[in-house]
N, C-alpha and C positions, 0 to 999 in steps of 0.2 A: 519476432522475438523467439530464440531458442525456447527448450521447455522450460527450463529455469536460468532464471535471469538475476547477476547480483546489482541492489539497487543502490546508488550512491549518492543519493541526492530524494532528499521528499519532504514531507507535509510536518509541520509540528503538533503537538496535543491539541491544542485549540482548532485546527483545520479538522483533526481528525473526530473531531465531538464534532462542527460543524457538518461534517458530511454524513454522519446519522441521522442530526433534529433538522438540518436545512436543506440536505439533499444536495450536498455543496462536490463536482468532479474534485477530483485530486489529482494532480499531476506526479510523478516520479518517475527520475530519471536515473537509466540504468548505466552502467559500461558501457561505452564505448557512445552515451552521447544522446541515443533513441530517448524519448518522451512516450512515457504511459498514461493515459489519464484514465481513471480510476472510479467507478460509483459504488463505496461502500454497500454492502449488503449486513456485514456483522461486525462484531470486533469484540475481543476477547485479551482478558491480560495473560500472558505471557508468565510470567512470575510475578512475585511479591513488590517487584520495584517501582512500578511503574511507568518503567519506561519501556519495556518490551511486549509488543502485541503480535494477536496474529487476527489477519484479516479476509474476509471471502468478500470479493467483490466482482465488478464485471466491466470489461476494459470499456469505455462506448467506444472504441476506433474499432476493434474486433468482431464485440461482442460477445467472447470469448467469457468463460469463469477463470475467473484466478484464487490463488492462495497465496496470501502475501504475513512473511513474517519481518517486523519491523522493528527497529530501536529507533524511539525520537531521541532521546539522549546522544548519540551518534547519526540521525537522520542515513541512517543505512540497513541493508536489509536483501530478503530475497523475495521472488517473484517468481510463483510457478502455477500452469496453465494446471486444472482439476481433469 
């Protein structure tokens, strides 16, 4: 994965509350096709809407940090190593 990756495909609201209280991976897929899976560490809104977050969590295929900012509304978004 480049250092920032745009994401085009991922989780809806309800996944993304599940992987806070159930400790639930998340998958998002980026350009060009790669699969991220994803274990929430935070999650924070974004603006008033929403639908826009940003997210600190930790790949398990890496084990890398990320910072991931998201729109469920448009399930798209970006993906960048800390």
């Amino acid at each position: 994965m480049p250092q920032t990756a745009r994401i085009v495909d991922g989780p809806g609201k309800f996944d993304l509350m599940l992987s806070l209280f159930d400790n639930k991976v998340l998958m998002f897929e980026l350009e060009g096709g790669q699969q991220v899976p994803v274990r929430v560490l935070s999650i924070r809104k974004e603006d008033g809407s929403g639908e826009n977050w940003k997210l600190k969590g930790v790949s398990t295929k890496s084990g890398k940090d990320l910072k991931i900012y998201y729109s469920t509304r448009r399930n798209e978004g970006t993906v960048s190593r800390e």
